[in-house]
C-alpha positions as CSV (number, residue, x, y, z in Angstrom):
1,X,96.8,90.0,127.1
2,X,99.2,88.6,124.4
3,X,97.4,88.2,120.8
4,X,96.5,84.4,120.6
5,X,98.4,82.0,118.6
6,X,96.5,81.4,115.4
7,X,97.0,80.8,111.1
8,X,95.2,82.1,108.8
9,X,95.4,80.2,105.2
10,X,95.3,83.2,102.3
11,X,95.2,81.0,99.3
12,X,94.7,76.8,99.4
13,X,95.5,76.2,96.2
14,X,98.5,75.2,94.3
15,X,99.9,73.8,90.9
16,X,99.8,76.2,87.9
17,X,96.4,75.3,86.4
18,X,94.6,76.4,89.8
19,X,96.9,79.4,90.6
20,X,96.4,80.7,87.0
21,X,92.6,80.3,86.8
22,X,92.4,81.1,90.4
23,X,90.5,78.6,91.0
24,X,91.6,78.4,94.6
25,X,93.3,82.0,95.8
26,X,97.2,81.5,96.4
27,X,98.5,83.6,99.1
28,X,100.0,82.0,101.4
29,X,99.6,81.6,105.1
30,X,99.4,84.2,107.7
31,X,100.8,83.0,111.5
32,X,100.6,85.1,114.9
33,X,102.9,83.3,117.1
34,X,104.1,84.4,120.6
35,X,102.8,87.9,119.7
36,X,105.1,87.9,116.4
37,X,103.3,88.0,113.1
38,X,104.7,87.1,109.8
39,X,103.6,85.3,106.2
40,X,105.0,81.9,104.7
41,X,104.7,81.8,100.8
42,X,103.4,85.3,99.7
43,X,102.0,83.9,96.2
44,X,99.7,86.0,93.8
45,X,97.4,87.7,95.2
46,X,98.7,87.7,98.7
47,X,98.4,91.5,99.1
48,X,95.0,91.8,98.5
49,X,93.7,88.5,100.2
50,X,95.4,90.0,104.0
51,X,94.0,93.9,103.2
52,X,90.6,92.3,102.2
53,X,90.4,89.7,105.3
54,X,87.6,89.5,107.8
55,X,90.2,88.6,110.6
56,X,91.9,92.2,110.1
57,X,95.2,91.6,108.9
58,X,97.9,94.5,108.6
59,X,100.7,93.9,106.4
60,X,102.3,96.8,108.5
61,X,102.5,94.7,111.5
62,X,104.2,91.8,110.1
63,X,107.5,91.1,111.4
64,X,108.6,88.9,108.4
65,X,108.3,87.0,105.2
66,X,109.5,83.4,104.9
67,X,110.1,82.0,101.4
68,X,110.2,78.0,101.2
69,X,111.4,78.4,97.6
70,X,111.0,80.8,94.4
71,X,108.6,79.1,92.3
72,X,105.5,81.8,91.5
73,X,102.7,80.0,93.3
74,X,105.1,80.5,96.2
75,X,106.7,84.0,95.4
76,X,104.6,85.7,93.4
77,X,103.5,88.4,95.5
78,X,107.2,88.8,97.6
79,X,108.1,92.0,95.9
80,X,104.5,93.5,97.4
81,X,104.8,92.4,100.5
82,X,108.1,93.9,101.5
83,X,106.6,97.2,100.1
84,X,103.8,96.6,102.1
85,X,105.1,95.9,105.0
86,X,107.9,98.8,105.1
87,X,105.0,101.2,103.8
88,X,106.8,101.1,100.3
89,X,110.7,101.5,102.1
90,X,109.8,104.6,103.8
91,X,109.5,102.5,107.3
92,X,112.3,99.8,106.7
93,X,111.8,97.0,109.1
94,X,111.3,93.3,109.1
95,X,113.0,89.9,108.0
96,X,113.2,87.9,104.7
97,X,113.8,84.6,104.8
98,X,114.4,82.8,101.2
99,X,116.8,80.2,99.6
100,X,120.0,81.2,97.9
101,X,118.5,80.8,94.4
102,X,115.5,83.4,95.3
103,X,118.0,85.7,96.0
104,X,121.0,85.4,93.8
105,X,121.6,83.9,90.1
106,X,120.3,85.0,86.8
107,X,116.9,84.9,87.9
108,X,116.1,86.3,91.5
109,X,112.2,86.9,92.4
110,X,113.2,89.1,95.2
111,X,113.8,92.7,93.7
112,X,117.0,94.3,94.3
113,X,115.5,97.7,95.1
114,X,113.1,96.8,97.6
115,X,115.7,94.7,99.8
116,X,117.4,97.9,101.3
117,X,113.6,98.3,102.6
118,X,114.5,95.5,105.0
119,X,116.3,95.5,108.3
120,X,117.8,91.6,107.4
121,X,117.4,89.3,103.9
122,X,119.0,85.9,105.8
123,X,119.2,83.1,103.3
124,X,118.0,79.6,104.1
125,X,120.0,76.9,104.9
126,X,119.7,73.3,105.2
127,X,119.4,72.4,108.6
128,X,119.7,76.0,109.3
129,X,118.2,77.5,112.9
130,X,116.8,81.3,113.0
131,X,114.7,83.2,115.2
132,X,112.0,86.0,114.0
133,X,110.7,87.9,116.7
134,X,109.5,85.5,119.6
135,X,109.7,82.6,117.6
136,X,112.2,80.2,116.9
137,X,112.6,78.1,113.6
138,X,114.8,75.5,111.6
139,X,114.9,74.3,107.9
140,X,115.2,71.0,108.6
141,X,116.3,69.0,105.7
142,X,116.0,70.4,101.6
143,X,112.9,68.8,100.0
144,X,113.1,67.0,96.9
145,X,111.8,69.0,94.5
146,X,113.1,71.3,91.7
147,X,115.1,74.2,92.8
148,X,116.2,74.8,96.6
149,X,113.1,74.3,98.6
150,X,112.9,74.1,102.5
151,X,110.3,73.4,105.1
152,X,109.8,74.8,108.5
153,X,109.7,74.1,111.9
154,X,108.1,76.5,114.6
155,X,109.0,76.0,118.4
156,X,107.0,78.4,120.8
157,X,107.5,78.3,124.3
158,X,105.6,80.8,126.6
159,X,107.7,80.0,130.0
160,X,110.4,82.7,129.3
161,X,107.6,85.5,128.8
162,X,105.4,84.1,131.6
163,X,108.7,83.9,134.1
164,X,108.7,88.0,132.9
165,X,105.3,88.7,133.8
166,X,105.5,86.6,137.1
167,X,108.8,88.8,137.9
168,X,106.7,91.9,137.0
169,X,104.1,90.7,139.4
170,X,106.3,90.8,142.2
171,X,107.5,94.2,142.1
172,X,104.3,95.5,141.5
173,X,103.0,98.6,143.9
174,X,99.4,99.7,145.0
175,X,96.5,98.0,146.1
176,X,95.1,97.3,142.7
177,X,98.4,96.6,141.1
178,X,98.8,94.0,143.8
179,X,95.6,91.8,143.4
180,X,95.6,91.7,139.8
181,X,99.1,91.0,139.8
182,X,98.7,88.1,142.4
183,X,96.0,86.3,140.3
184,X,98.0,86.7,137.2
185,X,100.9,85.2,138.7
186,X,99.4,82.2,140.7
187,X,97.5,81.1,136.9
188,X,101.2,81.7,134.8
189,X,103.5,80.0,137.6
190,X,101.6,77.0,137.4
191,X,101.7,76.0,133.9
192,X,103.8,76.5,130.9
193,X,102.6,76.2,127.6
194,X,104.8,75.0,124.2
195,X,103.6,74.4,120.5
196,X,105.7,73.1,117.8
197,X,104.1,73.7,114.2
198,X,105.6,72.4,110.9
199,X,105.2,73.6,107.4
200,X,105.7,70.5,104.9
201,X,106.4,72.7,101.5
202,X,106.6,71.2,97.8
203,X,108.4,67.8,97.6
204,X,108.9,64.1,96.6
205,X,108.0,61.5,99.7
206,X,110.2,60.5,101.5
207,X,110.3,58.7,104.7
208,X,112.8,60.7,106.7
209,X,110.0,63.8,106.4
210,X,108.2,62.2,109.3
211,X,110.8,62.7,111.7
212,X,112.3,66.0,110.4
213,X,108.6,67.6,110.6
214,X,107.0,65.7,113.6
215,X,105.1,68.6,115.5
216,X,101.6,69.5,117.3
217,X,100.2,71.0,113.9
218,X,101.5,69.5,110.3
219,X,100.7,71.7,107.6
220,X,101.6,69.8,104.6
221,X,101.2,70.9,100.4
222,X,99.0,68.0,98.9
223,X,98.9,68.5,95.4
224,X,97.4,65.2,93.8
225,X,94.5,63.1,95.2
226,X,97.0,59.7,94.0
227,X,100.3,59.2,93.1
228,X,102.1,60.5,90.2
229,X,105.5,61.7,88.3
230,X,105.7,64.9,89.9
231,X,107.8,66.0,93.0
232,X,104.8,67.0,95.4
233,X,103.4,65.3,97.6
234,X,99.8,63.1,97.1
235,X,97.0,62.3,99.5
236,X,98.8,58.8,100.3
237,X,102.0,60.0,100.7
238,X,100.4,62.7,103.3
239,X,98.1,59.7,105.3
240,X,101.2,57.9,105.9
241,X,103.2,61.2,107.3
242,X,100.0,61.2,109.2
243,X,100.9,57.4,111.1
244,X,103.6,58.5,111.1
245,X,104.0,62.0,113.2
246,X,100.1,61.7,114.8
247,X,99.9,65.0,114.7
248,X,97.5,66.7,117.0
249,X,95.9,68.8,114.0
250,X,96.8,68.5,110.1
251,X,95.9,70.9,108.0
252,X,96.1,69.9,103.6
253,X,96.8,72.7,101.5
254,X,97.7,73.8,98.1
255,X,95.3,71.8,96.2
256,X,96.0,70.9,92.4
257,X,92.7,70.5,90.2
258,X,92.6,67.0,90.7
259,X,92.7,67.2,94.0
260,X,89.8,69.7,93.9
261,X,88.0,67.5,91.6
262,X,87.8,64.8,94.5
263,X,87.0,67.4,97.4
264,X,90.6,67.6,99.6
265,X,87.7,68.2,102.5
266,X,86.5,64.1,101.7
267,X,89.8,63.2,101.5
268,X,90.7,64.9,104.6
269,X,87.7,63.5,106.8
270,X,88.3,59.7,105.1
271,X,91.9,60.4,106.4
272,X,90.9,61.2,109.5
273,X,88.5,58.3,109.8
274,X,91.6,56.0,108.8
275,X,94.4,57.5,111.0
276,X,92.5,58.2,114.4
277,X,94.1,61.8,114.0
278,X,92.5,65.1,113.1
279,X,93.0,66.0,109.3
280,X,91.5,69.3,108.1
281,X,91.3,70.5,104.4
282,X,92.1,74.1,104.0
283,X,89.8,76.5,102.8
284,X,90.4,80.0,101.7
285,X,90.5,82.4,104.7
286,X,90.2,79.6,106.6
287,X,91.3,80.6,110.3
288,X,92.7,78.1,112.8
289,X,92.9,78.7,116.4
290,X,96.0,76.9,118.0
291,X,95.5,77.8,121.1
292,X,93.9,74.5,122.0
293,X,96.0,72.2,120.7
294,X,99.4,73.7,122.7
295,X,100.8,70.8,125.1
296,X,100.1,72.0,129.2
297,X,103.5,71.7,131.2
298,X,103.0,71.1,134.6
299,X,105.1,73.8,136.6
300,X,107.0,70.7,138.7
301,X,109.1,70.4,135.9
302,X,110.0,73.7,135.0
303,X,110.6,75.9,138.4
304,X,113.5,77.9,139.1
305,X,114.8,76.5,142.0
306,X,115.0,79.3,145.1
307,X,117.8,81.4,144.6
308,X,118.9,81.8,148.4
309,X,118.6,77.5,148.6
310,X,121.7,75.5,149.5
């Protein structure tokens, strides 16, 4: 059975004050989508927040690292991760995704001797589509804040691999083989399941975010309880993404000291209250299971039509 679609947050908090006190542990976010596994925002302590989970997470398995931009909160731990994940370059494998200015310029955070540990370092583009694995992402605009910074957008879609497993079904031989098989394949033919996710990093408001990030689950960075003269977004600024997408899940993240002085868990179950749409506050290790909010296709609208038909 395919390992089920899930996030686990490493480290909610954000802002220097919280990173540097830890106050909040900053490592990032772990996915497994579509069977591929990879990390978004390796910041410090990332390393040691995966090796010391409860959910059993293996930096060896990870397919990938995905950089939305080079500030430390972010970055921090990128250097130990690639090591980690090639079993320090003897093993190299796996993708890094980061923007030109994490890679190049007087002041890269991504080592030069640990990138030949990788199979590909792609650099971010705006607007840019790639594909890790089984999943398929896009940076969909550049964010407003200092430095190159991008977002992502995850698109899963389990028809192709069910289509494989139906085709599998029908060439399979024996007794047993046959009546598991034919279960299998009358449960997969009938439905096919799809989950888009987004990942709102750092960045001034702005309206068009809505529509470049509309997805099932909106993870968004929510530094600040109320507005103020820095480029990240603020608890207002995230209720209105909110009306705006109606998400079926939001998830707030990368809380600032202000934000924690408030309780982001408050804000998030006022939000909720407000919007009519789930809104979550992370927590550290904080697992969420997306299996149940993936949208149900009926198969009328997705079957091959018979190959031997007029």
């Amino acid at each position: 059975m395919p390992i089920s679609d899930r996030m686990v947050i490493l480290g909610s908090g954000g802002a220097r004050i919280v990173v540097a006190r830890q106050l909040r542990a900053s490592g990032g976010i772990w996915f497994s989508l579509a069977g591929t596994r990879f990390i978004v925002d390796p910041g410090p302590g990332a390393l040691v927040r995966m090796t010391g989970s409860r959910h059993r997470l293996d930096p060896v398995k990870l397919s990938g690292i995905l950089l939305s931009h080079r500030h430390l909160d972010h970055s921090g731990d990128v250097n130990n991760m690639i090591e980690a994940m090639t079993m320090g370059g003897t093993e190299p494998r796996g993708a890094l995704f980061a923007p030109s200015d994490a890679l190049a310029g007087e002041d890269p955070v991504v080592l030069k001797y640990v990138r030949p540990f990788l199979e590909r370092v792609v650099t971010l583009e705006e607007s840019g589509s790639y594909r890790l694995g089984n999943v398929v992402f896009t940076c969909p605009v550049r964010h407003q804040h200092r430095g190159e910074v991008y977002g992502f957008r995850f698109q899963i879609d389990r028809s192709q691999k069910l289509e494989a497993r139906v085709e599998k079904a029908e060439v399979g031989t024996g007794p047993d083989a046959v009546a598991e098989d034919d279960s299998e394949r009358s449960s997969v033919v009938g439905h096919r399941s799809s989950l888009t996710v987004s990942y709102i990093a750092d960045t001034r408001y702005f309206p068009e975010l809505a529509e470049h990030y509309r997805a099932d689950v909106v993870i968004m960075n929510v530094v600040r309880p109320i507005p103020s003269n820095l480029d990240h977004l603020c608890a207002p600024d995230a209720e209105e993404l909110v009306k705006a997408m109606q998400p079926r899940l939001t998830v707030l993240t990368h809380f600032g000291m202000k934000m924690l002085q408030v309780k982001p868990w408050v804000v998030a179950r006022e939000m909720s209250e407000r919007t009519g749409c789930k809104v979550v506050a992370a927590s550290d290790g904080m697992l969420v299971d997306l299996e149940p909010l993936k949208a149900t296709i009926p198969s009328s609208q997705f079957l091959i039509p018979n190959q031997g038909a007029a």
